[in-house]
Steps between C-alpha positions, in 0.01 A plus 500: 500500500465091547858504353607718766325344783651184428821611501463639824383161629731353324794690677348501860484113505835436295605700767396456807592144421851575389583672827315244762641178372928613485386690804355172725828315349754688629353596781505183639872510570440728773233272618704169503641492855107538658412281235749228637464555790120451555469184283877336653620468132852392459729697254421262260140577516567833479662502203196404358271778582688729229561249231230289518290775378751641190498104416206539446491826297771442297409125406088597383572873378549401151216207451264784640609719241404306232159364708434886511606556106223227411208499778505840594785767659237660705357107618849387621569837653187489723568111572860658625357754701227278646775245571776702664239708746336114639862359481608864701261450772554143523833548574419759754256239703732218436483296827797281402834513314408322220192625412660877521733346247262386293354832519761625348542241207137648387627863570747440253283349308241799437768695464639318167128570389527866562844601447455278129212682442480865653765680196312311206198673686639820499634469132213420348291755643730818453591590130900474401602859533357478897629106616837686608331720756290243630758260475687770747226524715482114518898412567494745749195376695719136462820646631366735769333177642777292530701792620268628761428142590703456810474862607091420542545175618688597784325736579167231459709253670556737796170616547265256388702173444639303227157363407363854401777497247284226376156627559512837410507346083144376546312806476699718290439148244084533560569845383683403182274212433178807531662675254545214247129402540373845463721706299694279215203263346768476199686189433861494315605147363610489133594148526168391538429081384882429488613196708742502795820319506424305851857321484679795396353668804592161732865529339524890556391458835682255639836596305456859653462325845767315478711822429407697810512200687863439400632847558308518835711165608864581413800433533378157591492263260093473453481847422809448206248166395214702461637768302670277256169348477344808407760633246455139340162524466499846368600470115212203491223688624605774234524249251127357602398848528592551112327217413218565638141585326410773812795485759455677812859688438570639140786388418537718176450827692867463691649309153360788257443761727832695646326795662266214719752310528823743654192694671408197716880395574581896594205459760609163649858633548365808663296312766771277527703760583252808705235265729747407734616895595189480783572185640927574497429887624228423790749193671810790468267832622381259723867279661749778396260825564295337818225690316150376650288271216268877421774672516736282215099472301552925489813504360402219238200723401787747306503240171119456431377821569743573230368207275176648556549810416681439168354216369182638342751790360715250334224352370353781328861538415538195289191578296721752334840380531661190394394251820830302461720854557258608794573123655849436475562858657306378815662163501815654485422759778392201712806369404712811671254486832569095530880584475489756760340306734807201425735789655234539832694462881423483849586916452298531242244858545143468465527753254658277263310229513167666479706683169574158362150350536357867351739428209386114461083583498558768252716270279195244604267744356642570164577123431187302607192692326689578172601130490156376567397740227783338237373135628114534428541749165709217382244231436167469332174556711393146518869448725455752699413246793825298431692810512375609794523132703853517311622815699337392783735208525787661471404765775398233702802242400738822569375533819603123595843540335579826685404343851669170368836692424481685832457225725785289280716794615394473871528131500878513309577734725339494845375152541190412618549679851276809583635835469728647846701761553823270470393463123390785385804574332425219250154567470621838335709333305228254410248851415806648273583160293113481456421893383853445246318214377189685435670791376682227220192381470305852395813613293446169287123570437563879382680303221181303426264771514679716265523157256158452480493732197228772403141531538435759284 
């Protein structure tokens, strides 16, 4: 019975977490123009308010992983949860610019220790032949949030204002944090005494900032510095990683390791190529359609009720099937969806494009759980934390590539003007070279996934 009541805890918390934090980051998009507006922040500025906090995510998810692996998953997890509800209300109060920015740096900040933390939780609670259901349960509670994120925030936005986008995390985090104190008194951290690799971490960080940091700036010449700096720096953090006593990345796991290794590229190409589809879909329902900001949020609802629905299926799915099959037949449906919406018009019926997202979540559903499943059943317990922070990074890494590549399309081929009438001919033309891309993009990873080789 303790067994089971920990599990349940265990899932509510994972959970609640999972859907709250992708949730309060994409709902801020819809928030932006209040946000600008009532703190007089220049484009620039702006900017900042999205990547400022998946800087941070993506540059401390893997050192918490391995902090988690040796002082404790549930420890670093509560720190997270702690962190990201004060950080969330900060940001809500924030009197000025900068310290709303700020604000945000620690948002992303206890979300590294959460989302680097929360699947290790989950996998070493629930036995193998149930991780794939809960794994489900958890992807879809990931995907729903981001998803659903700028449907609620509008509607937050609209009723309440931008700063109860903010707000509203605080006390569904006291709740988490309740349940943590009263309900999981276990501890999980089979790396217990080792050391940590502090310059490892420095190096990872600051390579993995100088990545996103790079992308975000081209086609001008700093962001082409930055990423050669990165891709230089690359092969000798590997190398110092392989040398290392206790690194903070294993090394061996992608070297040795194909299913880990293909598993984590197959789920950086398909953010890459999917988290864009809200942000591309709610400027066309919204130029193109003159569909109202609730009304473009409804339509946008089609792909994660989907994901929803099917995720926790194709989990239980891929405890009895080959995880690698299940996966590359959702990346290649999300693959078909992406390369309908590269055909989409000023003509095009709602009908279609709600069938094209429909098509896209259930190919979301079938590929993300199973390949979760392949990535943590592919490494020994006392990695579980690095595999987690591993994925982590690539969903969160994907998510700055697929913005990156859609905003390189604008800028190539709009400018840097706003969006009028007179232009939206090439801003269709901009949404069609970007969903080809993605659809490439998917079609490339189905190769990957099915590469990865056997489980079982």
């Amino acid at each position: 019975m303790e067994d089971r009541s920990l599990q349940r805890t265990a899932l509510l918390v994972t959970t609640l977490d999972s859907f709250l934090m992708p949730m309060m980051a994409s709902a801020v998009a819809v928030a932006l123009p209040a946000i600008a507006k009532d703190f007089a922040m220049s484009a620039v500025q702006l900017g900042w308010v999205a990547s400022s906090y998946l800087l941070a995510a993506a540059a401390f998810l893997l050192p918490f992983g391995r902090l988690a692996d040796i002082h404790g998953r549930k420890k670093v997890f509560t720190i997270g949860t702690l962190l990201f509800g004060l950080s969330s209300l900060a940001a809500g109060l924030a009197p000025s610019a900068r310290l709303f920015l700020l604000a945000r740096v620690l948002q992303g900040t206890g979300g590294a220790m959460v989302f680097g933390t929360s699947v290790a939780i989950l996998t070493s609670v629930f036995p193998p032949q149930r991780r794939g259901w809960v794994l489900g349960i958890n992807v879809a509670a990931t995907y729903s949030g981001l998803s659903l994120g700028p449907f609620i925030g509008g509607m937050l936005t609209q009723s309440l204002g931008w700063r109860s986008v903010f707000l509203i995390n605080f006390p569904f985090g006291l709740v988490v944090l309740a349940a943590l104190w009263l309900k999981m008194p276990q501890e999980w951290a089979e790396c217990r005494g080792e050391s940590f690799d502090w310059k490892g971490s420095l190096v990872y960080s600051l390579m993995l900032t100088a990545f996103m940091l790079g992308f975000t700036w081209l086609p001008g010449w700093r962001g082409g510095a930055m990423l050669l700096a990165a891709v230089t720096a690359f092969p000798l953090f590997i190398r110092w990683e392989m040398r290392s006593p206790h690194p903070i990345f294993q090394a061996r796991l992608i070297r040795g390791n194909t299913v880990f290794a293909f598993s984590n590229l197959a789920a950086l190409i398909n953010y890459s190529a999917t988290f864009a589809i809200s942000f591309l879909m709610s400027l066309y329902l919204q130029y193109i359609k003159g569909f109202s900001p609730r009304t473009a949020g409804l339509v946008l609802i089609a792909q994660p009720v989907v994901m929803a629905l099917f995720s926790p299926v194709a989990g239980r799915f891929s405890d009895r099937v080959e995880p690698r099959v299940v996966a590359s037949l959702g990346m290649g449906l999300c693959a078909a969806g992406l390369f309908a919406f590269a055909w989409i018009g000023r003509e095009s019926g709602l009908g279609f494009i709600v069938a094209a997202l429909v098509l896209v979540g259930f190919g979301f559903a079938l590929f993300s759980s199973p390949n979760t499943h392949a990535v943590m059943g592919s490494v020994e317990k006392k990695y579980y934390g690095v595999a987690a922070s591993t994925l982590g990074t690539m969903r969160i890494v994907g998510q700055m590539l697929s913005m990156g590549i859609a905003t390189l399309i604008f800028s190539l081929l709009i400018g840097k003007g706003k969006i009028t009438p007179a232009g939206y001919p090439l801003f269709i033309k901009s949404i069609k070279v970007s969903f080809a891309i993605f659809s490439a993009l998917c079609g490339a990873g189905v190769f990957f996934s099915l590469a990865r080789g056997r489980m079982r």
